[in-house]
C-alpha positions as CSV (number, residue, x, y, z in Angstrom):
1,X,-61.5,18.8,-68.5
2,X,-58.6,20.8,-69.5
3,X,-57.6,21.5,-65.9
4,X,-58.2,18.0,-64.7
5,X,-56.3,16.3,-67.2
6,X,-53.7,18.8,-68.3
7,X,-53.3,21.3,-65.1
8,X,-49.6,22.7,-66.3
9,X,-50.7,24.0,-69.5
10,X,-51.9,27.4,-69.9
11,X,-54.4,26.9,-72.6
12,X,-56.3,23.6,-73.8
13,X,-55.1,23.1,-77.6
14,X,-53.4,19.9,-76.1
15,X,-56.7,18.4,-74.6
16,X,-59.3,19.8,-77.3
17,X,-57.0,17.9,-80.0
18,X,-57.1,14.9,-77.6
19,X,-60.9,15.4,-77.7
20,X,-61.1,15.7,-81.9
21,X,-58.2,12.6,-82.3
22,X,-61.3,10.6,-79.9
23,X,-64.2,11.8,-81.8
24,X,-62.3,10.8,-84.8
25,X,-62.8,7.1,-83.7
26,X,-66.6,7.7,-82.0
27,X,-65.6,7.7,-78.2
28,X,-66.5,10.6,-77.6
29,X,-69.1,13.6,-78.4
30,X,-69.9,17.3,-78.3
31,X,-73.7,17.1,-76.2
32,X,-74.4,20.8,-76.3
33,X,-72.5,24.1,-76.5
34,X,-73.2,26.6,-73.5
35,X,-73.8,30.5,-73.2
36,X,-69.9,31.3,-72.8
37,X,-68.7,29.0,-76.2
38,X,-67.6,26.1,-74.1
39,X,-68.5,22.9,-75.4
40,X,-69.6,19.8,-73.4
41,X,-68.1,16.5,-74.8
42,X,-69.9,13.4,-73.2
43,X,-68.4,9.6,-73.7
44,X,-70.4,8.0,-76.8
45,X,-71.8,4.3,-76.0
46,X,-68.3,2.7,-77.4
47,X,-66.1,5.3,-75.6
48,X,-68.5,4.0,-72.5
49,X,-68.0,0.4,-72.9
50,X,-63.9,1.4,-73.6
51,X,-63.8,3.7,-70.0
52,X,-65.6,0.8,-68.1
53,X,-62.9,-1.2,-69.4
54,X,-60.1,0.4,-68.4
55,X,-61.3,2.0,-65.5
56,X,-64.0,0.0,-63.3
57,X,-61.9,-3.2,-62.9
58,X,-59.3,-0.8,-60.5
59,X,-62.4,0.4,-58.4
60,X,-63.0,3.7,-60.5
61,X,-66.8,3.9,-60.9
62,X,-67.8,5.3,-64.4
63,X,-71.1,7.7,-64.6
64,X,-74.2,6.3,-66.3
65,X,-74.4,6.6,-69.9
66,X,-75.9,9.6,-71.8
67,X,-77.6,8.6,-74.5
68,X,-77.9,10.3,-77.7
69,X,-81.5,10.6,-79.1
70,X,-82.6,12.8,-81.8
71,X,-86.7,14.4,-82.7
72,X,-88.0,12.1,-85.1
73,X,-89.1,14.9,-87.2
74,X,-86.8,17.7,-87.0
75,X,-83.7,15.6,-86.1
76,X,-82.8,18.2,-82.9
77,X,-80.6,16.3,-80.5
78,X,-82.8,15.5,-77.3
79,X,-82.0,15.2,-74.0
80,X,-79.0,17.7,-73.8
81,X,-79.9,18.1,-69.8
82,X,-75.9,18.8,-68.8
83,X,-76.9,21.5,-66.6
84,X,-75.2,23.8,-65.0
85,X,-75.0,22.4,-61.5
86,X,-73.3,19.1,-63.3
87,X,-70.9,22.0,-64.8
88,X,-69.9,23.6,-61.0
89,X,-69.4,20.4,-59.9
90,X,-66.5,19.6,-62.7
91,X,-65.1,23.2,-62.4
92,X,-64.9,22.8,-58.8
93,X,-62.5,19.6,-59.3
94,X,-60.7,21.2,-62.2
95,X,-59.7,24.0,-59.8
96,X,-58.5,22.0,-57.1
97,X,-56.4,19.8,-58.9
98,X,-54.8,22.8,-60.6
99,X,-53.7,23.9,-57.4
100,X,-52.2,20.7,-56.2
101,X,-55.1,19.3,-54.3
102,X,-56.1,15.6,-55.4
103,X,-55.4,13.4,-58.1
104,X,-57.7,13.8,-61.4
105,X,-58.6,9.6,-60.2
106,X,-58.8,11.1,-56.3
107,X,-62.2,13.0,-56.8
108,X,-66.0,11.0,-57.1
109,X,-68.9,12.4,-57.5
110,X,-72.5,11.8,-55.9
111,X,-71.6,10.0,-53.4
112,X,-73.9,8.1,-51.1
113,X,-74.0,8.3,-47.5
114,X,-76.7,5.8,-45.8
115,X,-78.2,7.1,-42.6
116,X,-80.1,5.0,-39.9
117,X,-83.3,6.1,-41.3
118,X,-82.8,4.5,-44.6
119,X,-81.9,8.4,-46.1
120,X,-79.1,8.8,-48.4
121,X,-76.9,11.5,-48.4
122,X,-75.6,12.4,-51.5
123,X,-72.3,14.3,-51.4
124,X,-71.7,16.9,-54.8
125,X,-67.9,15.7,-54.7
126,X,-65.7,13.9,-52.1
127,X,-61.7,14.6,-52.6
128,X,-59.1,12.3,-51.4
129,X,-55.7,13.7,-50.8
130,X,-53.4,12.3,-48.6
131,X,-50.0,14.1,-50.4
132,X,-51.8,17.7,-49.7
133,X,-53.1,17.4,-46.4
134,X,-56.4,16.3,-47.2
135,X,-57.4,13.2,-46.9
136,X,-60.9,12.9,-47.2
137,X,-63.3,16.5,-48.0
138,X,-66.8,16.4,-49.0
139,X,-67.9,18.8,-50.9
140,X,-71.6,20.7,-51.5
141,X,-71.6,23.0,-54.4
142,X,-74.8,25.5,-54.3
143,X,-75.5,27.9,-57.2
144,X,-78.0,29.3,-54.8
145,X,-80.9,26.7,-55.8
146,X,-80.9,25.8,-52.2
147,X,-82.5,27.6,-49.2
148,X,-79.7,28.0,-46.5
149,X,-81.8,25.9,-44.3
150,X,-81.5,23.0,-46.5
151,X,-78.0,23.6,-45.8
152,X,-77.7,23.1,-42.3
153,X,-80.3,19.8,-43.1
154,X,-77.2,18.7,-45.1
155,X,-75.0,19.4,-42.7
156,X,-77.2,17.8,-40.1
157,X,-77.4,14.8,-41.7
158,X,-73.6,14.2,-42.2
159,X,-73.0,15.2,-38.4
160,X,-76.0,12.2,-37.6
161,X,-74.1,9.6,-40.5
162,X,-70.8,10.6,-38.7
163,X,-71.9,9.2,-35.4
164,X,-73.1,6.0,-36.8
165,X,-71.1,2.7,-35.3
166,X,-69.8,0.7,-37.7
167,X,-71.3,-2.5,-38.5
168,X,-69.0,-5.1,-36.4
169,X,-69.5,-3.0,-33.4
170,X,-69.8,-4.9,-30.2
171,X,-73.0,-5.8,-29.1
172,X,-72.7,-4.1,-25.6
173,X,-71.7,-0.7,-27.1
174,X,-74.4,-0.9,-29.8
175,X,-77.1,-2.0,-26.9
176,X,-75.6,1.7,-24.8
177,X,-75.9,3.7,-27.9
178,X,-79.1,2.5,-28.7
179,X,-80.8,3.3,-24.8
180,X,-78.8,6.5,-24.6
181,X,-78.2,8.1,-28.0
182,X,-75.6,10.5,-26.5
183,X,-73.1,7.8,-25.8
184,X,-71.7,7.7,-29.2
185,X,-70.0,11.0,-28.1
186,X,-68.0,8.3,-25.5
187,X,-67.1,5.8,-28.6
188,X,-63.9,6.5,-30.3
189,X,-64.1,7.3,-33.9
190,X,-62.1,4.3,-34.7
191,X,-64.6,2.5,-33.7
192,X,-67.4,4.3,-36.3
193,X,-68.8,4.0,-39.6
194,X,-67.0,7.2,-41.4
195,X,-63.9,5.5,-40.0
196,X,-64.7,2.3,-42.0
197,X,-65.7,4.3,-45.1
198,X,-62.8,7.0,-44.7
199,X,-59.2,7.5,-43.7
200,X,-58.3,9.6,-40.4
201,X,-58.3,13.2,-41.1
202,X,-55.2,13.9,-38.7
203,X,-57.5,16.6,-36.8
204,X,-60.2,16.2,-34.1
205,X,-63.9,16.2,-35.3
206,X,-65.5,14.3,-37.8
207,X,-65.2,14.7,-41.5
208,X,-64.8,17.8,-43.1
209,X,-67.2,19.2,-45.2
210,X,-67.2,22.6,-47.9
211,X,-69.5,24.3,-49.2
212,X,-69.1,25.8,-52.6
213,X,-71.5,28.8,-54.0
214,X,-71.6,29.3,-57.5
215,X,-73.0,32.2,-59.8
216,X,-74.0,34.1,-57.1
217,X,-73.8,37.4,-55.1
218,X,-71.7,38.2,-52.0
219,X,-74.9,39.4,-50.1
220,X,-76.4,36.0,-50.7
221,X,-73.3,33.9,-49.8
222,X,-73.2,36.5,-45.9
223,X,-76.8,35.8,-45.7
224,X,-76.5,32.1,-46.2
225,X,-73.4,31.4,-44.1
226,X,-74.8,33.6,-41.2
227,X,-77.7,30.8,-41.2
228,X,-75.1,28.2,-41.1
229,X,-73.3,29.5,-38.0
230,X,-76.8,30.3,-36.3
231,X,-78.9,27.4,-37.2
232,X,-76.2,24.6,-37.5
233,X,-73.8,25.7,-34.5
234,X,-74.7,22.4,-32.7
235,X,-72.9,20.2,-35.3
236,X,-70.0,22.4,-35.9
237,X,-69.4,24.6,-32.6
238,X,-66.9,23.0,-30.2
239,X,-68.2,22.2,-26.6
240,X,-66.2,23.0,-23.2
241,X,-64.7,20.0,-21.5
242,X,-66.8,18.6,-19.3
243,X,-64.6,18.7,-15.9
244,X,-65.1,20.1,-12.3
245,X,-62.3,22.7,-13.4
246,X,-64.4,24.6,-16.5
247,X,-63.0,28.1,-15.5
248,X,-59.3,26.7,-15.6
249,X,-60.2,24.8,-18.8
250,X,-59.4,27.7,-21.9
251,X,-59.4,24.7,-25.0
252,X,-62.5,23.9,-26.7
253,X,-63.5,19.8,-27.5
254,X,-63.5,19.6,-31.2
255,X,-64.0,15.9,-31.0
256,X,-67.4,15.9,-31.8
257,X,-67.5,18.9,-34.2
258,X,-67.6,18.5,-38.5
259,X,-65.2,21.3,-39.7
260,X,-66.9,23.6,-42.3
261,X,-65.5,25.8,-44.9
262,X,-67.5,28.1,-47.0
263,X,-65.7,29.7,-49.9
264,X,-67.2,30.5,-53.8
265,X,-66.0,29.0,-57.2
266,X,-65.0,32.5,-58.4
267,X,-62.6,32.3,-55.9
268,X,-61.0,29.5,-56.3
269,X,-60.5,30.6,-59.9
270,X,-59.0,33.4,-58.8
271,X,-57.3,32.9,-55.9
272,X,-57.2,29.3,-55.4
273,X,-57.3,26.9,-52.8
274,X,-55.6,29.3,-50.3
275,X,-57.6,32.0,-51.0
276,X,-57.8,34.5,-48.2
277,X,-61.9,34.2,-49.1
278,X,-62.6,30.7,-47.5
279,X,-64.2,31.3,-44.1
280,X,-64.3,28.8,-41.2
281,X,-67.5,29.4,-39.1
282,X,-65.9,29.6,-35.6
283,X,-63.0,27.9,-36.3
284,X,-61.1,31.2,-35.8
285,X,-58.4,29.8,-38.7
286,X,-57.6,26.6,-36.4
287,X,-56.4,24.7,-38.5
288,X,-54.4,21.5,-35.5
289,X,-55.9,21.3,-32.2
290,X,-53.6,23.0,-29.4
291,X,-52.1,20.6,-26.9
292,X,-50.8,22.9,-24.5
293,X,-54.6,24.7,-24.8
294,X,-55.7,21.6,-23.0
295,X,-53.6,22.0,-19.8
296,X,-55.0,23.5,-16.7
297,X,-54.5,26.9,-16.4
298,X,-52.7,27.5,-13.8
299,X,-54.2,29.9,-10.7
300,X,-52.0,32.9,-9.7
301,X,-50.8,33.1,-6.6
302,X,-52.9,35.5,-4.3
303,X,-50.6,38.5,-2.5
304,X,-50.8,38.1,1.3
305,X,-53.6,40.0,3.0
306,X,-52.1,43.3,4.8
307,X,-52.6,43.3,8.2
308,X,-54.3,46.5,9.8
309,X,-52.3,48.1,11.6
């Protein structure tokens, strides 16, 4: 909270007082303390009713209430469930914004994301920031609970919900995509779903998504993103253009790739956003597509054949 709300200051005596001066007048509470001394404070039902006030009428969703209940006979504080997960989540946030990335109103977390099937996909944290050159991330942070194959499922299932038309498409277009599921790959993105929900990312592909490992080792995080790059290459390997001239063409289509980073919390503590950690699969640190890339490559000349003599 310190980061998020106060990212200039170099210690929190400024927030925790802002925290005491609010418990002072029952907004707010401390739910449990964890393993390192940190405390978790937790709005109270009147600080609730107070933050939906002043925040849900401009479109800022507040989180569910968390209600205080207490053992009936040895009057231990129940339901103290803030796990850890919840925790990497926050921290995540905290250490973007303290870097520059995304207003403390510009992140939201669990997120759903309908698919065709009637599936949601819940995204961990989706950032919006336009001023640093990211308008839209999703975000999955993993403190290794997951297998790495649930993973590329994730992944999977934002590649599908990123080729979903979007509801006022025409019927013509809807009737191709449904006879011949590939032809979304011939519908401009404008013309999806992801476009409807989020802005244009200013690169080719599809949204981005992160993935963020937490209190974990570096052997797990090479064995889980060498998964990724094997079993998910479909959704985020480039193609080659189709065209008759493939051995002139040296660019790679992007268009219907979703970029993915993988990087850790500890180094974005560290390091930050720009840490040299953060890893692309296949992305080779492209960061804008090459527009001269895309040019035929032009055939050298051929030297005259030399007559016998």
């Amino acid at each position: 909270m310190w980061k998020l709300t106060r990212p200039d200051n170099r210690h929190d005596k400024l927030t925790r007082d802002n925290l005491l001066d609010l418990q002072d007048h029952h907004l707010v509470r401390i739910e449990l303390v964890r393993e390192d001394q940190r405390q978790v404070w937790v709005l109270t039902k009147r600080g609730h009713g107070e933050a939906k006030k002043l925040l849900e009428p401009k479109g800022i969703r507040v989180s569910a209430l968390r209600e205080e209940k207490h053992d009936p006979v040895t009057g231990e504080l129940l339901g103290a469930s803030y796990d850890d997960h919840s925790a990497a989540v926050t921290t995540t946030a905290a250490e973007l914004h303290r870097v520059g990335i995304g207003h403390r109103f510009g992140f939201a977390t669990e997120i759903p994301h309908r698919l065709a099937g009637g599936y949601v996909q819940r995204a961990d944290l989706v950032v919006r920031a336009p001023t640093a050159g990211v308008p839209v991330l999703l975000l999955e942070i993993d403190r290794r609970t997951e297998d790495a194959h649930d993973l590329v499922t994730k992944l999977r299932r934002y590649w599908e919900w990123g080729r979903l038309l979007a509801p006022d498409a025409h019927r013509l277009t809807v009737d191709l995509v449904r006879s011949r599921p590939d032809a979304i790959e011939d519908v401009g993105h404008e013309k999806r779903l992801w476009r409807r929900v989020y802005p244009p990312t200013g690169r080719e592909g599809l949204v981005p998504l992160a993935f963020v490992f937490a209190d974990t080792t570096a052997a797990k995080v090479d064995n889980t993103v060498k998964v990724i790059e094997e079993a998910g290459r479909r959704y985020w390997a480039p193609r080659r253009y189709e065209t008759y001239y493939q051995e002139a063409i040296t660019a790679k289509d992007y268009s219907q790739a979703m970029p993915v980073v993988v990087t850790t919390l500890e180094q974005l503590q560290e390091h930050g956003a720009a840490c040299g950690g953060v890893a692309a699969p296949g992305a080779k640190g492209r960061t804008e597509p090459d527009r001269r890339a895309r040019q035929p490559r032009r055939r050298r000349s051929l030297p005259p054949p030399v007559r016998p003599r």
